[in-house]
C-alpha positions in Angstrom: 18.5 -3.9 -35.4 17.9 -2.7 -32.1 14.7 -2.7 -30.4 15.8 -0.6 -27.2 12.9 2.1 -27.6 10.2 -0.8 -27.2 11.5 -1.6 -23.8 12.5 2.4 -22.4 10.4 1.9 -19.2 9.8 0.7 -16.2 10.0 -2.7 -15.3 12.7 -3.5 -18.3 15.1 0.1 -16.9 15.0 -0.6 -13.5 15.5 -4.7 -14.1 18.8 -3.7 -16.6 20.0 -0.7 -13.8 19.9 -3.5 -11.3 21.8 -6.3 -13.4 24.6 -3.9 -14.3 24.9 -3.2 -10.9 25.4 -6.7 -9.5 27.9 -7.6 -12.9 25.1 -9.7 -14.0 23.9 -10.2 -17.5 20.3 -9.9 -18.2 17.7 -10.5 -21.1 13.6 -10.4 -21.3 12.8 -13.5 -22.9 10.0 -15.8 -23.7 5.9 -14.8 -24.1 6.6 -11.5 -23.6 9.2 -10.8 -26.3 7.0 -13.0 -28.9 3.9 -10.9 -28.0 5.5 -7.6 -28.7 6.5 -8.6 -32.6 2.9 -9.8 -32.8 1.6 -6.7 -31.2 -0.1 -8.7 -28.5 -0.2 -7.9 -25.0 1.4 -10.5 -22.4 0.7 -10.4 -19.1 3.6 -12.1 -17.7 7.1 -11.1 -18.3 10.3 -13.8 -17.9 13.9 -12.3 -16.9 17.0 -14.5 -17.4 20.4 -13.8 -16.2 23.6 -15.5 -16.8 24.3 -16.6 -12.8 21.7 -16.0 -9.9 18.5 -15.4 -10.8 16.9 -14.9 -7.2 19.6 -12.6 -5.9 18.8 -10.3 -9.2 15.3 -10.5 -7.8 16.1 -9.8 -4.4 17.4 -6.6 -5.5 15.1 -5.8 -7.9 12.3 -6.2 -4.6 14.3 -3.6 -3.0 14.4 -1.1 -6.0 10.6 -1.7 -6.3 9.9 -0.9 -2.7 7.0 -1.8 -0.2 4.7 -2.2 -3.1 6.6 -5.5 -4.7 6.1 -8.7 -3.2 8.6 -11.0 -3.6 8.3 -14.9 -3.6 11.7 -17.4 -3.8 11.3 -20.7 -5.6 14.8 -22.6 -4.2 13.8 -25.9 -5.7 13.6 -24.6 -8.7 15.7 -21.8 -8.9 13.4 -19.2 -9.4 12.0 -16.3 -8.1 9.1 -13.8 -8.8 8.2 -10.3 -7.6 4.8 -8.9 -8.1 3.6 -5.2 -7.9 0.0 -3.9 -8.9 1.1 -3.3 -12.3 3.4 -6.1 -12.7 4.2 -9.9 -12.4 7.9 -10.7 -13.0 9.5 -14.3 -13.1 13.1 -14.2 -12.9 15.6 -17.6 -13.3 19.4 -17.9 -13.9 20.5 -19.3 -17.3 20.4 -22.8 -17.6 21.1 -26.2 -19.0 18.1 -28.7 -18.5 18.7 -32.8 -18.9 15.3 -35.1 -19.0 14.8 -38.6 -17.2 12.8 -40.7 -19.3 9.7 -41.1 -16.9 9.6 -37.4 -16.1 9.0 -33.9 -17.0 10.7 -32.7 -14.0 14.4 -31.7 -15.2 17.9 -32.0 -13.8 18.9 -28.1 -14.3 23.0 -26.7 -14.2 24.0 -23.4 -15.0 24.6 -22.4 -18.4 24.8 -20.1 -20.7 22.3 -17.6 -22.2 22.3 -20.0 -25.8 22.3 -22.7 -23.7 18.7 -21.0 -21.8 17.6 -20.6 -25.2 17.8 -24.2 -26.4 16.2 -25.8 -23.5 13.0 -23.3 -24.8 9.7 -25.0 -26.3 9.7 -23.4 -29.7 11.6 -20.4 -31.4 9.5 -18.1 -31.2 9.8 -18.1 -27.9 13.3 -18.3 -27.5 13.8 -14.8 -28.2 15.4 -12.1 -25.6 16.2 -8.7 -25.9 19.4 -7.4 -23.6 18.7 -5.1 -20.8 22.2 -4.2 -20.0 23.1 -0.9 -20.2 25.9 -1.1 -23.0 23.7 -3.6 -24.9 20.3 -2.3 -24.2 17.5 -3.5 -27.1 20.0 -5.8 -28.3 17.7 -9.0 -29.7 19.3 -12.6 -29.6 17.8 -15.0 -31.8 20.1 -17.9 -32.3 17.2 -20.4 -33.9 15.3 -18.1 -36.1 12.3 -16.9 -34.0 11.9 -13.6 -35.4 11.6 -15.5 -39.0 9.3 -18.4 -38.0 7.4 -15.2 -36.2 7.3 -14.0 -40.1 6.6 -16.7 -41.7 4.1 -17.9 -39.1 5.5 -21.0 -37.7 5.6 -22.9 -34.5 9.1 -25.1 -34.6 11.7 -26.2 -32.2 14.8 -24.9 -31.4 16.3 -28.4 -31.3 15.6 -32.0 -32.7 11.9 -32.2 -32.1 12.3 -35.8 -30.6 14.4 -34.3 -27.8 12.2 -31.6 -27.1 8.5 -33.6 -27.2 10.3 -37.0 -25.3 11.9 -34.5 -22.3 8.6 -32.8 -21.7 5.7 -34.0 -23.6 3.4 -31.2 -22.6 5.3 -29.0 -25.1 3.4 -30.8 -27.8 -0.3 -29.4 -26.5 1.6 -26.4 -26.4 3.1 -26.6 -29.8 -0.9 -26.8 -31.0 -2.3 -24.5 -28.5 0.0 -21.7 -29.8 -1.2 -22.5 -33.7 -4.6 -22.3 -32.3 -4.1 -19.1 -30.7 -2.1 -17.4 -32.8 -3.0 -18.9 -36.5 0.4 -20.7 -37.0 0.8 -23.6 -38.7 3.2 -26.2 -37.4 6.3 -26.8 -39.2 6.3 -30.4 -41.1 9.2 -32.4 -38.8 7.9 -30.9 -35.5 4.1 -31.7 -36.8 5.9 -35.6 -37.3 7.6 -35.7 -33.5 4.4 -35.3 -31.7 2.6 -37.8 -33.4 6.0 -39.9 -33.5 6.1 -39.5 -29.5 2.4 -38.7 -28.5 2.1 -41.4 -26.5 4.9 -39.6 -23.7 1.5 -37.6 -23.2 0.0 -39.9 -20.6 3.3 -39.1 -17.6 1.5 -35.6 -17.9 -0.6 -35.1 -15.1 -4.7 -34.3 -16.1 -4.7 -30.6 -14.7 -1.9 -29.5 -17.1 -3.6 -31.2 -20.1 -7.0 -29.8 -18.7 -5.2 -26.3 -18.9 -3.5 -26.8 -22.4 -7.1 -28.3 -23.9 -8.9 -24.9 -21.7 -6.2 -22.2 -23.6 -7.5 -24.0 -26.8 -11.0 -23.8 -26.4 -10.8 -20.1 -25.7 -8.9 -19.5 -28.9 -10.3 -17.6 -31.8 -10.7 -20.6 -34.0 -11.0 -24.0 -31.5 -10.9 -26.3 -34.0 -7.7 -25.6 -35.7 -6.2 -27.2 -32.3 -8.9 -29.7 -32.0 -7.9 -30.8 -35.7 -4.0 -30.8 -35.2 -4.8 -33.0 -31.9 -6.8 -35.7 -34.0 -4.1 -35.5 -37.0 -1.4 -35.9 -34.3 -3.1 -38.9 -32.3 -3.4 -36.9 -29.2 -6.6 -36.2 -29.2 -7.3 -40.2 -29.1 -5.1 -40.5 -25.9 -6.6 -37.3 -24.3 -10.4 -37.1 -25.3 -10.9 -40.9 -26.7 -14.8 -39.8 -26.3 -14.2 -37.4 -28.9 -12.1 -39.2 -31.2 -14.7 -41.7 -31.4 -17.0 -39.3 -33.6 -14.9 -39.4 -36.6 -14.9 -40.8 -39.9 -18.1 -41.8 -41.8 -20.2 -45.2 -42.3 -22.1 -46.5 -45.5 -24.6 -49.0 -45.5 -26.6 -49.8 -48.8 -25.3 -47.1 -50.2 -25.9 -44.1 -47.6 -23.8 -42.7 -45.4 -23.9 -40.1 -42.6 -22.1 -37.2 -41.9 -18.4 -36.9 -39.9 -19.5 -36.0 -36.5 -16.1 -35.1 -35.2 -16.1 -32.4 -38.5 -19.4 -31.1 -37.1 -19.2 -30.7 -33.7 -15.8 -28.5 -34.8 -18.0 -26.1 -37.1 -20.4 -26.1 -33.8 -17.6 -25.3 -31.6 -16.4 -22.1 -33.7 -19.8 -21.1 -34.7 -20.4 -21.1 -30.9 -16.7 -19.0 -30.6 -17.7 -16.3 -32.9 -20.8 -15.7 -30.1 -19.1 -16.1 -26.7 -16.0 -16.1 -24.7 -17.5 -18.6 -22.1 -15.2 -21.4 -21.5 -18.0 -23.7 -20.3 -20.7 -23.3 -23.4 -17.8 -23.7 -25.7 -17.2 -26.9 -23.8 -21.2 -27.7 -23.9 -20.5 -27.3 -27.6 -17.5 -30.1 -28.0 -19.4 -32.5 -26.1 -23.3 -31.9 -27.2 -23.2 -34.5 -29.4 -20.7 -36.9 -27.6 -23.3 -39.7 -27.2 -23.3 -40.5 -30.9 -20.8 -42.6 -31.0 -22.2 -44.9 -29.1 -25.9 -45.0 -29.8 -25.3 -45.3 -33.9 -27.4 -47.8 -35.8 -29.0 -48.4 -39.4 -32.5 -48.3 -39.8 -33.2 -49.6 -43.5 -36.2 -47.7 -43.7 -34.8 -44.8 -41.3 -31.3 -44.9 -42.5 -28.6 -43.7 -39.9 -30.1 -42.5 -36.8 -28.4 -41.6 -33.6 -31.7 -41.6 -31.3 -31.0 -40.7 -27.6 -27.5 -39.3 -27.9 -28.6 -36.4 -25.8 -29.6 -39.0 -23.3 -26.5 -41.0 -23.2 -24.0 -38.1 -24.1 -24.9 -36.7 -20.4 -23.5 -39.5 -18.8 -20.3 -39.7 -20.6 -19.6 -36.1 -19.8 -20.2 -36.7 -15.8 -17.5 -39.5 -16.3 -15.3 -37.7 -18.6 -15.4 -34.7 -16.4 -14.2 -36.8 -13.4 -11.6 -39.0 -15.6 -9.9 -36.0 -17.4 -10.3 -34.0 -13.2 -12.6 -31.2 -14.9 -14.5 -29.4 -12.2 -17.3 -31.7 -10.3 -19.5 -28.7 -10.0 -21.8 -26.3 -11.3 -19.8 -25.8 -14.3 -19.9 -29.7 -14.9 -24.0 -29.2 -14.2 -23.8 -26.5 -16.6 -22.6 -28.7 -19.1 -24.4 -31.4 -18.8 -27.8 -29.5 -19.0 -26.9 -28.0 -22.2 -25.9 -32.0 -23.4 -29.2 -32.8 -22.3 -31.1 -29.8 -23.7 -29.6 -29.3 -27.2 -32.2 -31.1 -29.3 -35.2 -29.7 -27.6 -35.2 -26.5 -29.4 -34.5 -27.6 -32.6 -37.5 -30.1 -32.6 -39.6 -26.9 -31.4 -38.4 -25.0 -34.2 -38.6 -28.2 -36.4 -42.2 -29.2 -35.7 -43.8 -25.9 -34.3 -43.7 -24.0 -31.3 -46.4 -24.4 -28.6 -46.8 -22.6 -25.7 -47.1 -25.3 -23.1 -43.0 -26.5 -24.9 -42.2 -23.8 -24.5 -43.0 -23.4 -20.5 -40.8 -26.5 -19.8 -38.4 -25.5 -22.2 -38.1 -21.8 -19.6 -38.6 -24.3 -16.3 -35.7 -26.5 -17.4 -33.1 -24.1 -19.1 -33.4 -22.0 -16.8 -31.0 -18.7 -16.4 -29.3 -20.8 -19.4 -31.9 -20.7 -21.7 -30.1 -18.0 -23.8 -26.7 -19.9 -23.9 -28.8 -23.1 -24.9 -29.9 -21.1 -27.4 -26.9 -19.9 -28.6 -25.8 -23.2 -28.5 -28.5 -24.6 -30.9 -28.1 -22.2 -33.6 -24.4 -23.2 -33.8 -25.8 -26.3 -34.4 -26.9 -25.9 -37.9 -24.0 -26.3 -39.8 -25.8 -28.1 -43.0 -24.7 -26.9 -46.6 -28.5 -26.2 -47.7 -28.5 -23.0 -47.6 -32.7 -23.1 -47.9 -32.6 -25.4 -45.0 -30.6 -23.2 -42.6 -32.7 -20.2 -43.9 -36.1 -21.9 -42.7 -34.5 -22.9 -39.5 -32.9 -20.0 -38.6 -36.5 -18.2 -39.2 -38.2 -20.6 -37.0 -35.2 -20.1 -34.3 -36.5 -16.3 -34.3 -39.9 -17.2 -34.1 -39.0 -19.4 -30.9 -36.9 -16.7 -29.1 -39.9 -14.3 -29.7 -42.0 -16.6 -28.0 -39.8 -17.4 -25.2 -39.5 -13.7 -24.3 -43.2 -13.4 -24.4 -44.5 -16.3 -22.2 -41.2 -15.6 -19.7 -42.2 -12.1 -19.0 -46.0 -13.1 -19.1 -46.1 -16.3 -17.0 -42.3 -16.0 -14.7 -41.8 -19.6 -15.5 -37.9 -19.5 -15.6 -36.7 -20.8 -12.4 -39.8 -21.0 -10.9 -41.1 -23.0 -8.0 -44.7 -24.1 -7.0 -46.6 -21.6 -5.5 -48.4 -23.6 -3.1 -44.9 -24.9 -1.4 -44.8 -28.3 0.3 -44.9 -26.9 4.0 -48.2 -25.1 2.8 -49.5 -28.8 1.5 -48.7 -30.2 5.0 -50.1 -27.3 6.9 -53.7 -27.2 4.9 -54.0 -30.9 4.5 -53.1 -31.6 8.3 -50.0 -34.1 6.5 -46.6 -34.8 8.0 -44.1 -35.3 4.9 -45.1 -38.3 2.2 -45.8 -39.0 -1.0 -48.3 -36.9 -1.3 -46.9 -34.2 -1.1 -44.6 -34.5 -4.0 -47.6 -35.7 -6.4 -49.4 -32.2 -5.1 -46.1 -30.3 -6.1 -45.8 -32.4 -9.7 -49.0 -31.9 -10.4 -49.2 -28.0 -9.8 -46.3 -27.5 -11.3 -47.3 -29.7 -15.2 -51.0 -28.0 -14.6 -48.8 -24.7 -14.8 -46.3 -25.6 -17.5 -49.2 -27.0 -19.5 -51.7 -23.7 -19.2 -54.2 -25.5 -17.2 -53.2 -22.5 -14.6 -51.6 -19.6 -14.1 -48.8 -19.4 -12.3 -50.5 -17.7 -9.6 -50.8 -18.8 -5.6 -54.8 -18.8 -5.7 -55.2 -20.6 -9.0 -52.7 -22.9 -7.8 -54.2 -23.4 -4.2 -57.5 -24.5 -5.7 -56.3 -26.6 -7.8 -54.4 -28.4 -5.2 -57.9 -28.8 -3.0 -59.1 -29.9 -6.4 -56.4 -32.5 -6.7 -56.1 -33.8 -3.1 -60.0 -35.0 -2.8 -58.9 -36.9 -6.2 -56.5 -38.9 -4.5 -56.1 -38.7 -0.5 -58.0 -42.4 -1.0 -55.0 -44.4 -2.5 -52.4 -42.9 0.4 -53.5 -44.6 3.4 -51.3 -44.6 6.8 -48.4 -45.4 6.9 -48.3 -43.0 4.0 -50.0 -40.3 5.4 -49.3 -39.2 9.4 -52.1 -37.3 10.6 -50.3 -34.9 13.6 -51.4 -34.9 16.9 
C-alpha cells in the first residue's frame, strides 16, 4: 500500500524535490511516521538519507528561505532546520556500534535497513519514501506497522543488544506503553529486567526526562508498574520502591502502599495536566516506609510520614538533579500538607483550621485539595461516600472564610517596621513574638484581619511582655 496522499505537502514535497535533486535517497522516519498510524500529532519530524544528511539540509535551508534557520551538528552528523511551522532533524543512514561503558555510539555509513535496525523499537522504525518515483512508499523491515496493530512495543533486534548499547531505550520502551497503552512484548519485557542495571551509566537529566514523559501520561502507573516489575524503578526511585509489598503481624496486615500511591497518582491524572502535583502525588506518602511500626492495640500506623516524607523529597529532588526551586517547594508543601484536610474532613471542620489551612496552602490550596481527594482510594464504597461529602462541606467553607477574612497569603497587618516605629524598638525578638502573635490571634478568630483590630491588640500584647525583653534585647534609638 502506498501512503503518498498522507504526506502531499509541504515540508515532506519540498524535502523529496530536494533529495531527487542532489541523487540522494530520502525517507520520513521515526515519531512522526508512528504518530500518523495512530492518528496522533508529532511535533518533530526525522529525515534520513542514504549519504549526507547535512548537505540535504543545507539545501533544504535554501528552498525554505529567510524564514528557516538552520543548525549543523558535525559531531554527530546531523543537522536541523527550523521554520515557524516546523522543526526538521535530518541525519545520513547509518550503522551504530556500542562501547560497553557508554551510550555514546561509534557511527559509519550504512544503509537505510541498516538506519532501521539501529532504531529503539519497531514501531519506530518505520519510513515512508519521499523520492519522487517512490513517493508514499512505506518500509517496514521488522514489523512496525503490525506491532502498531497489535499494540506492542518490541525491538527490532536481539533485545540484549539494544538495552546493553543504550540502556535509556528501556525507560523508553515503558514510557511509550505508558503513553500510548501498549504492552511490552514478553522477551523485550525479560531484557530490561535482564540488563536494568546498564541504567545507572545514564546520566540523571535523561532519566529525569524519561520518568517526566511518564508522569504526564494518561495512565502514570502503567509505567510506574512496568518500572517496579522490571527492577528499574528500585535503581531509579529506591524511595519509592520501598513502599511495596505488605506486613502481617498477629494476624493483621496493612495495605500495599506502592499500589496506593499509583491509584493516587492516576486519580490525580484524570484532574490535572500539572507535572509538579502529579509528582506531589508519587511522593505524598513517601515517608511511610520509613516511619512503619506495630502498635498491638493501634495495629499498623505510619504516624509522621508527612513529616519525614518532606525531607526525603528535598534529598531525592537533589540526588535524582530535579529542580532545587519553587517547583521542589511546591512539592514538598503538598508532602507536608496532605493529611491536614482529611483530618478536617475526618473529625470536623472549624473555622479557626481552616484559617491556617488558607495561610499555609496558600495559592495551592486548590491543588492540595485536589490532591487529597485522590487520596481516597479505599474499596468502601460508604466510606468514600461520607468523605467525599465532608470534602464538599470543607471546600464550602474554605471559599467562605477566604473571601470573608483574605487569609490566603496574607501577612500581618501591623508590619514589623510599624512595631519598631510605635514601640521606639530597633529589630529583636520582640518583634517577631508581636508578628506571631497577631498573626495566631487572626488565624484563631480572636481578630479580624483588620489593621485597627490588629494594632490594638499589638499595644495590648506589648505592655504583656516588654518586661521579660530587657537590653541587649531591646535598643531604644537615640
Amino acid at each position: 500500500m502506498n501512503y503518498a496522499q498522507y504526506i502531499d505537502k509541504k515540508p515532506f514535497t519540498l524535502v523529496g524535490q530536494v533529495a531527487d535533486e542532489l541523487g540522494l535517497e530520502c525517507y520520513v522516519i521515526g515519531g512522526w511516521v508512528r504518530d500518523l498510524f495512530l492518528n496522533r500529532t508529532s511535533p518533530d519530524i526525522d529525515f534520513v538519507c542514504v549519504g549526507n544528511g547535512m548537505e540535504l539540509a543545507e539545501h533544504v535551508a535554501k528552498k525554505m528561505g529567510r524564514g528557516a534557520k538552520l543548525s549543523i551538528f558535525k559531531h554527530y552528523g546531523t543537522a536541523q532546520v527550523k521554520t515557524r511551522d516546523y522543526e526538521l532533524e535530518f541525519v545520513g543512514a547509518r550503522k551504530e556500534s556500542y562501547h560497553p561503558e557508554s551510550r555514546n555510539p561509534e557511527v559509519v555509513p550504512g544503509t537505510l535497513e541498516d538506519d532501521q535496525l539501529r532504531r529503539d523499537f519497531t514501531i519506530n522504525a518505520l519510513a515512508l519514501c519521499l523520492n519522487g518515483d517512490r513517493y508514499g512508499e512505506l518500509m517496514d523491515p521488522f514489523g512496525g506497522l503490525e506491532d502498531l496493530e497489535d499494540l506492542v512495543i518490541r525491538t527490532p533486534c536481539d533485545p540484549d543488544i539494544t538495552f546493553s548499547d543504550d540502556p535509556l531505550r528501556m525507560m523508553r520502551g515503558i514510557r511509550f506503553a505508558s503513553q500510548l497503552g501498549f504492552f511490552l512484548e514478553r522477551e523485550t519485557f525479560d531484557a530490561i529486567e535482564r540488563n536494568k542495571e546498564r541504567i545507572k551509566i545514564i546520566t540523571a537529566e535523561r532519566i529525569d526526562e524519561e520518568l517526566n514523559k511518564i508522569l504526564l501520561s494518561p495512565r502514570p502507573s502503567v509505567g510506574f508498574t512496568l518500572l517496579e516489575k522490571t527492577g528499574l524503578l528500585a535503581i531509579i526511585l529506591p524511595e519509592l520502591d520501598a513502599l511495596k509489598g505488605v506486613e502481617t503481624q498477629d494476624g493483621k496486615g496493612h495495605k500495599d502502599n506502592l499500589t496506593h500511591t499509583l491509584k493516587v497518582l492516576d486519580n490525580v491524572a484524570k484532574q490535572s495536566d500539572n507535572l509538579w502535583l502529579r509528582w506531589a502525588a508519587l511522593l505524598h506518602d513517601i515517608g511511610k516506609a520509613q516511619v512503619k511500626k506495630y502498635d498491638a492495640k493501634l495495629g499498623w500506623t505510619f504516624h509522621g510520614h508527612e513529616v519525614v516524607g518532606p525531607r526525603m523529597v528535598k534529598k531525592l529532588f537533589k540526588r535524582i538533579k530535579l529542580p532545587l526551586n519553587e517547583k521542589m517547594d511546591y512539592v514538598v508543601k503538598l508532602v507536608a500538607l496532605h493529611m491536614r484536610p482529611i483530618h478536617l474532613a475526618d473529625e470536623g471542620v472549624t473555622d479557626s483550621a481552616i484559617r491556617r489551612l488558607l495561610f499555609d496552602a496558600g495559592d495551592d490550596i486548590d491543588d492540595l485539595m485536589t490532591l487529597c481527594s485522590a487520596d481516597i482510594t479505599s474499596k468502601n464504597p460508604e466510606k468514600v461516600k461520607r468523605f467525599q461529602v465532608n470534602y464538599d462541606i470543607l471546600r464550602k467553607k474554605l471559599v467562605e472564610i477566604d473571601e470573608k477574612d483574605k487569609i490566603r497569603n496574607f501577612q500581618p497587618p501591623v508590619d514589623g517596621n510599624e512595631i519598631m516605629e510605635l514601640f521606639n524598638l530597633m529589630p529583636c525578638k520582640i518583634i517577631k513574638e508581636l508578628k506571631n502573635a497577631q498573626k495566631d490571634a487572626i488565624l484563631d478568630g480572636v481578630i479580624p484581619n483588620e489593621h485597627d483590630a490588629a494594632l490594638q491588640f499589638v499595644k495590648e500584647k506589648y505592655a504583656k511582655i516588654a518586661d521579660k525583653y530587657q537590653p541587649p534585647f531591646i535598643l531604644k534609638k537615640t
